[in-house]
FINU-938287 format. One line per 3 residues: number of its first residue (from 1); their letters; for each residue x negated, y negated, z of C-alpha. Coordinates in nm, 2 decimals. Layout:
REM residues N
NUM	a	X/Y/Z ~ ...
//
This chain:
REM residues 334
1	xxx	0.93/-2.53/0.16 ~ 1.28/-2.58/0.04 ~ 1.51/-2.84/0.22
4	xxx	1.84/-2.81/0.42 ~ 2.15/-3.05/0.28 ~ 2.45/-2.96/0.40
7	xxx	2.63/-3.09/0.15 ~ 2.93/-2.84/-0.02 ~ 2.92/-2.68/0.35
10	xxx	3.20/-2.68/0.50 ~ 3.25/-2.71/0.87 ~ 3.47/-2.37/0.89
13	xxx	3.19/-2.17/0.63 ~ 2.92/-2.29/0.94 ~ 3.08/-2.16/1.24
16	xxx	3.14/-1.87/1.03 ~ 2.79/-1.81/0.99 ~ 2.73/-1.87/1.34
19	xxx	2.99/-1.60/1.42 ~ 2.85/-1.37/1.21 ~ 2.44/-1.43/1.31
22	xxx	2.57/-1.37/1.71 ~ 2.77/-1.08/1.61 ~ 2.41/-0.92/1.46
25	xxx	2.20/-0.97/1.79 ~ 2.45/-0.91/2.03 ~ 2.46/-0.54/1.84
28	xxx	2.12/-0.52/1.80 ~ 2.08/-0.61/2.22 ~ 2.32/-0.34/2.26
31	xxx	2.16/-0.09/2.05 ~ 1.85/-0.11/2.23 ~ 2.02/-0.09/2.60
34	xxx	2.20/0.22/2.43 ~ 1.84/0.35/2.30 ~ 1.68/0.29/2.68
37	xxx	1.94/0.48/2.83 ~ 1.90/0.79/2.62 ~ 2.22/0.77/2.45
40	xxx	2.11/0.67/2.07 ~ 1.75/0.79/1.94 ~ 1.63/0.49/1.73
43	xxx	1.66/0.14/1.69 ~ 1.50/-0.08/1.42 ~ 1.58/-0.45/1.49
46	xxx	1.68/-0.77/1.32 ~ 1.62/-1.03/1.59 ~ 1.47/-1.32/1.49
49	xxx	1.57/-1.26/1.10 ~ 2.02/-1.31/1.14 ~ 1.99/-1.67/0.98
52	xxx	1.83/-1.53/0.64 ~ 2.05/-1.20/0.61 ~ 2.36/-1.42/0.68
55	xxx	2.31/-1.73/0.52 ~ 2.24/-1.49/0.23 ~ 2.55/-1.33/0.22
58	xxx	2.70/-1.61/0.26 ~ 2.62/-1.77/-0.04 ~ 2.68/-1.43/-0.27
61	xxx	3.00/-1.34/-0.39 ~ 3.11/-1.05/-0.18 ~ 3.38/-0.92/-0.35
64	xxx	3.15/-0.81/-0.71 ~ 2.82/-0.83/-0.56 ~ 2.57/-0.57/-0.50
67	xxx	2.33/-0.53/-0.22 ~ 2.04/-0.33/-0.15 ~ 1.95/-0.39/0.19
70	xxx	1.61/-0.30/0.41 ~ 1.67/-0.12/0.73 ~ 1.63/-0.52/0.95
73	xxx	1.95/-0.61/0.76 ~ 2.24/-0.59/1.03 ~ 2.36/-0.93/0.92
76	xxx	2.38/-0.89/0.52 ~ 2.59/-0.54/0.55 ~ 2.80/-0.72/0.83
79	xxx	2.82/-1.03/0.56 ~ 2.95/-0.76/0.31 ~ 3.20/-0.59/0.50
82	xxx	3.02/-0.37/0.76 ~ 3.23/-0.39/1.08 ~ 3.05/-0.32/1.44
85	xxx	3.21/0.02/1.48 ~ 3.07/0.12/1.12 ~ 2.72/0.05/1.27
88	xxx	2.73/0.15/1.65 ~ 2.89/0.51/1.45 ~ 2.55/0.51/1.26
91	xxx	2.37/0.47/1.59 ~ 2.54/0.77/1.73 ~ 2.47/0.93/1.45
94	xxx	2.86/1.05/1.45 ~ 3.02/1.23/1.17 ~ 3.25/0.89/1.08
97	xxx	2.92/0.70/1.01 ~ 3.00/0.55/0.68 ~ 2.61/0.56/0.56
100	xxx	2.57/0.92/0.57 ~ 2.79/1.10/0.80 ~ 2.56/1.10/1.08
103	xxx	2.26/1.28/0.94 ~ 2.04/1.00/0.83 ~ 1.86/0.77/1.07
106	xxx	2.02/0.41/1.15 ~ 1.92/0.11/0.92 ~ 1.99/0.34/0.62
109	xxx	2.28/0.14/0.51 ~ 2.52/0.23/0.18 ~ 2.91/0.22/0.17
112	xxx	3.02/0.24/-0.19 ~ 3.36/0.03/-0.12 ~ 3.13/-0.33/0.03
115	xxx	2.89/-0.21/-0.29 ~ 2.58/-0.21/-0.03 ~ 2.34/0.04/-0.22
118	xxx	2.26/0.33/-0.01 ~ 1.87/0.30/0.12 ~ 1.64/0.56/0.15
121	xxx	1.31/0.54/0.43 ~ 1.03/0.52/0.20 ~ 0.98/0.12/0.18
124	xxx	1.06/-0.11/-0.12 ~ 1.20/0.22/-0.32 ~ 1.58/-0.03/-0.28
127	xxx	1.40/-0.29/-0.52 ~ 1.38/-0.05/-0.86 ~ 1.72/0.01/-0.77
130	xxx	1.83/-0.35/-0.75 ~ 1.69/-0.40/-1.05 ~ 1.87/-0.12/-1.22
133	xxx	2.22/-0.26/-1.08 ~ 2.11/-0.57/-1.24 ~ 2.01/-0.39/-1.57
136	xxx	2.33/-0.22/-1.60 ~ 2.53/-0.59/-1.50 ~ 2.37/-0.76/-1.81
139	xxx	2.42/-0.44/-2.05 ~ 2.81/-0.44/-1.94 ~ 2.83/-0.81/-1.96
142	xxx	2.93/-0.89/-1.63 ~ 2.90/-1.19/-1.45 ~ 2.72/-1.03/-1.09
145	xxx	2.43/-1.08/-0.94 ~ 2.28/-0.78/-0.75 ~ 2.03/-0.86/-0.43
148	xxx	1.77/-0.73/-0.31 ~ 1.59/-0.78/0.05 ~ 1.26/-0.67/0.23
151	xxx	1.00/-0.71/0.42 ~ 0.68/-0.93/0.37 ~ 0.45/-0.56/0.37
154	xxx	0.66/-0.40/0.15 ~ 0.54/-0.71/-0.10 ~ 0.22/-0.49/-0.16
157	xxx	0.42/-0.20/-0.28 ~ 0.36/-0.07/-0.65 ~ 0.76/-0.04/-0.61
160	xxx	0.76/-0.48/-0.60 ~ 0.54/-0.51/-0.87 ~ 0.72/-0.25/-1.10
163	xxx	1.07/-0.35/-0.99 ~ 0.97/-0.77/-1.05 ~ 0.79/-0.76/-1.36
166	xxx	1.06/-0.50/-1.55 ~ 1.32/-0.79/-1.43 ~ 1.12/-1.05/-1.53
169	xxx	1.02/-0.91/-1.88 ~ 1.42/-0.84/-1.95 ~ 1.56/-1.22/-1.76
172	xxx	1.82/-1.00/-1.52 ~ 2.05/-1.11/-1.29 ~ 1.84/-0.99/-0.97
175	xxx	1.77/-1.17/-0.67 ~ 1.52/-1.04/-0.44 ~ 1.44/-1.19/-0.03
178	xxx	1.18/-1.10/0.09 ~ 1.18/-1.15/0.49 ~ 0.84/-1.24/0.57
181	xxx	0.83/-1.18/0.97 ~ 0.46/-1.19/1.02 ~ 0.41/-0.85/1.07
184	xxx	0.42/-0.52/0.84 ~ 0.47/-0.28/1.22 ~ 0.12/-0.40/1.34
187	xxx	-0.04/-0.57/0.99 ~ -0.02/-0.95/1.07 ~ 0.08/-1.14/0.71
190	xxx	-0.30/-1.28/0.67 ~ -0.45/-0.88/0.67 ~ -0.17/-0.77/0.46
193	xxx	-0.11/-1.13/0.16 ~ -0.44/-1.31/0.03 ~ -0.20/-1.57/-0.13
196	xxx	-0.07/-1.88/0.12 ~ 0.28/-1.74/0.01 ~ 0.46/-1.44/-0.13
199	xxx	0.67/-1.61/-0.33 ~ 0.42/-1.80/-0.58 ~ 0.36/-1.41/-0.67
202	xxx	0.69/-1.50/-0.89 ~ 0.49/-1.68/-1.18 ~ 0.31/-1.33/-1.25
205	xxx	0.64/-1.20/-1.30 ~ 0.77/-1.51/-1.54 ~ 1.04/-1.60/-1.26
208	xxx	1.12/-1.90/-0.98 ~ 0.98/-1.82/-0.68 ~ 1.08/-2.05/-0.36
211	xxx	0.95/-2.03/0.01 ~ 1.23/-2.13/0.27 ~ 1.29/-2.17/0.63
214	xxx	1.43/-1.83/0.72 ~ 1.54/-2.00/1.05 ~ 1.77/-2.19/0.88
217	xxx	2.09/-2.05/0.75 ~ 2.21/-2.34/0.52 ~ 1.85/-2.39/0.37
220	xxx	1.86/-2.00/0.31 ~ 2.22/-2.04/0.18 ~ 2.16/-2.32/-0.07
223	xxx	1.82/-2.12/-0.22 ~ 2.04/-1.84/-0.25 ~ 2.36/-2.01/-0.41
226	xxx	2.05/-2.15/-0.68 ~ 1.93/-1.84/-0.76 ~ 2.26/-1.68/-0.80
229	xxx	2.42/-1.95/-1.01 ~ 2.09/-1.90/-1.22 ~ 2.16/-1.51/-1.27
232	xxx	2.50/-1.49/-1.36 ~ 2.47/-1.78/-1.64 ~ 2.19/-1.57/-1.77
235	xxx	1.87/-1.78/-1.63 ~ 1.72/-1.45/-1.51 ~ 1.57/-1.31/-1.17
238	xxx	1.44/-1.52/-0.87 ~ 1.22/-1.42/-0.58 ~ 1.27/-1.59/-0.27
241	xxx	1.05/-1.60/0.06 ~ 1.25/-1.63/0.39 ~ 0.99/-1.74/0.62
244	xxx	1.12/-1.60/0.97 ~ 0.98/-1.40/1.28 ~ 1.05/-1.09/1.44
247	xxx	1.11/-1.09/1.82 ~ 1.13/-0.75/1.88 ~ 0.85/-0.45/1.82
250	xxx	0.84/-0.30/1.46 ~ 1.11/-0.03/1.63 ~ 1.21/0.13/1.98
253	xxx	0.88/0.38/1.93 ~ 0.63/0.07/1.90 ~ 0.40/-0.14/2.14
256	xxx	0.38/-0.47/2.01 ~ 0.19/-0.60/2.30 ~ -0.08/-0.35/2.16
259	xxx	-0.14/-0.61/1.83 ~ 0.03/-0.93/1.95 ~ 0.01/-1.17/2.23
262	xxx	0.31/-1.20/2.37 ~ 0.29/-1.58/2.41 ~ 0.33/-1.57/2.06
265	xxx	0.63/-1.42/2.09 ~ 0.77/-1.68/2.34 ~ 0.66/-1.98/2.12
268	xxx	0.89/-1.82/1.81 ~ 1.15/-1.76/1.98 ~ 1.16/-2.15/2.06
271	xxx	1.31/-2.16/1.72 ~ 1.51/-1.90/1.76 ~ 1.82/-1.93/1.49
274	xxx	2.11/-1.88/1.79 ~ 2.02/-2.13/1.95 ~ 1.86/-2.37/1.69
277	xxx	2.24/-2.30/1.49 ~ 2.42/-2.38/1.79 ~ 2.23/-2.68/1.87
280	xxx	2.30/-2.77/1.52 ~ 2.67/-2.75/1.48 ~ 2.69/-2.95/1.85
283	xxx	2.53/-3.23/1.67 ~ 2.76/-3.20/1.38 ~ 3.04/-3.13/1.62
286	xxx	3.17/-2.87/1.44 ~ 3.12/-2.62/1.78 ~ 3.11/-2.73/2.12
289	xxx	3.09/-2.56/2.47 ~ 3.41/-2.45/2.52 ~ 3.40/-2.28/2.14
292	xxx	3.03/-2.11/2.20 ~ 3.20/-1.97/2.51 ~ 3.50/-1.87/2.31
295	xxx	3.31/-1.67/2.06 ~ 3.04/-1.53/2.33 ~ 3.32/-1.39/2.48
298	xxx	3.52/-1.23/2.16 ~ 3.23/-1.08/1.99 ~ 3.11/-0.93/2.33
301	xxx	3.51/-0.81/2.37 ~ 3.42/-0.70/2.01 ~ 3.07/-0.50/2.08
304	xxx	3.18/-0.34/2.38 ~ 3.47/-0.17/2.16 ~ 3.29/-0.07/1.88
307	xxx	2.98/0.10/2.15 ~ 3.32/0.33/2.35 ~ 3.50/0.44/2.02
310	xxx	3.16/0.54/1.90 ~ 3.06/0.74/2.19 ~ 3.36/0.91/2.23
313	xxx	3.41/0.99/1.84 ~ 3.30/1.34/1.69 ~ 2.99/1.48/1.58
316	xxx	2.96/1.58/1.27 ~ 3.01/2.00/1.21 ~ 2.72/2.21/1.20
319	xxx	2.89/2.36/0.87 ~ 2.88/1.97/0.70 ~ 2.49/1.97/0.71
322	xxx	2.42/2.02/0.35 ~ 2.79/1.85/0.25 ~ 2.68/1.59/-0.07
325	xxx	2.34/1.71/-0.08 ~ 2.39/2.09/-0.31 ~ 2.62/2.13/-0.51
328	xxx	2.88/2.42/-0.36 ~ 2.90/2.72/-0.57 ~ 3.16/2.86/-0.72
331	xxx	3.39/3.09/-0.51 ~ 3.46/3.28/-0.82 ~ 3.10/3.39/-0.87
334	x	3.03/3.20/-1.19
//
């Protein structure tokens, strides 16, 4: 497993990241409350997996990027320029959501202007079109990387293996994560992956393939800021393995206590990344109490505004339903 340095870190980038992981859960707690109390119908979560999607972000350039997230990924879209409002809209399904206007189900992130791809539900089906981005980077000359995440199940898609070995067999600038979290909804990884890892699948596709503590956002970071570097100078694709764990069940409509013990649950989140980070930049005093408390209490400030203007925005109209999806007619009659 790749290690941490925290060398060309700086102290300012850190607390940054921590900002940004805290900023995920606390509107991913929220979101569920929201979900208990009947007000929002769904929730997918990303507990447990903030370090990855933001130590990823931060080490892509987010101003020519592109993304193509899975539906776990509050902390990569809120890396690329996602703001809490644009997601608790999404949640209320309200017609100022920036993914789809309110009529597609939350963790289908896409807003052209932070170039996040738009998803669609079947899984892995965002990794062909990663690799197209990618395609189309290299045949326009352009010094991007596009990125790619998803879960350790979606691995055994035919949509991986297509998507890898096409970016393999033409060196593209394409950077997939996959997020391995134990569990594909109730799969654990040793019913789903006959290899020790996912990412020593890489070799069949003629790329770098690199297993990391998904924990840690630095050691996530510097993998990332590799692979990249390795893209955009025309070194071709890497896969990466974010080894991590998810807290929460597969979604608000699953029992995980149906195919987990919950003392397993207890004894990951002894690792868990918020508090692991913290502890972290304490050491380094980069943060200490009186900071945590300061940025506890501005992100909820921040949470608590974003969940009001969303509940109180509009619905979509009834008349918007099929708006982007046919083509209007002419008025004319031709």
């Amino acid at each position: 497993m790749a290690q941490t340095s925290w060398e060309n870190v700086s102290n300012e980038m850190a607390l940054e990241m921590f900002e940004m992981m805290l900023l995920a859960r606390k509107i991913d707690e929220r979101m569920w409350l929201l979900n208990r109390s009947g007000k929002i119908p769904f929730v997918v979560s990303c507990q447990g997996q903030e370090a990855a999607q933001v130590g990823a972000a931060f080490a892509l350039n987010r101003s020519t990027d592109y993304v193509a997230p899975y539906y776990r990924d509050l902390g990569l879209v809120l890396g690329f320029g996602m703001t809490a409002k644009d997601l608790m809209l999404s949640a209320f399904a309200k017609a100022e959501d920036p993914n789809s206007g309110g009529r597609q189900m939350p963790g289908h992130f896409g807003q052209k202007k932070n170039r996040i791809l738009t998803g669609s539900s079947p899984v892995t089906t965002q990794l062909p079109h990663a690799v197209g981005v990618a395609l189309a980077a290299k045949m326009d000359k352009k010094d991007i990387a596009s990125f790619v995440t998803l879960g350790e199940g979606s691995s055994n898609q035919g949509d991986f293996h297509e998507g890898l070995n096409f970016a393999g067999i033409h060196n593209l600038p394409v950077i997939t994560m996959v997020e391995n979290n134990k569990y594909a909804i109730s799969v654990p990884y040793d019913r789903q992956v006959a290899s020790e890892t996912v990412s020593e699948r890489a070799s069949s596709y003629g790329m770098p393939g690199v297993t990391v503590d998904g924990n840690d956002p630095i050691a996530v970071y510097l993998a990332v800021q590799e692979a990249r570097e390795r893209a955009v100078q025309g070194e071709g694709p890497t896969l990466i393995e974010a080894v991590t764990y998810r807290f929460t069940a597969h979604s608000s409509d699953d029992d995980d206590r149906a195919y987990r013990e919950q003392e397993e649950v207890k004894e990951a989140k002894k690792k868990d990344s918020i508090i692991t980070f913290a502890e972290k930049l304490k050491e380094k005093n980069i943060m200490d109490d009186t900071k945590e408390k300061e940025i506890h209490d501005n992100i909820n400030k921040l949470v608590n505004e974003a969940t009001e203007y969303a509940e109180e925005a509009p619905y979509a109209a009834p008349e918007d339903s099929l708006k982007y999806v046919y083509e209007e007619l002419d008025k004319g009659g031709e």
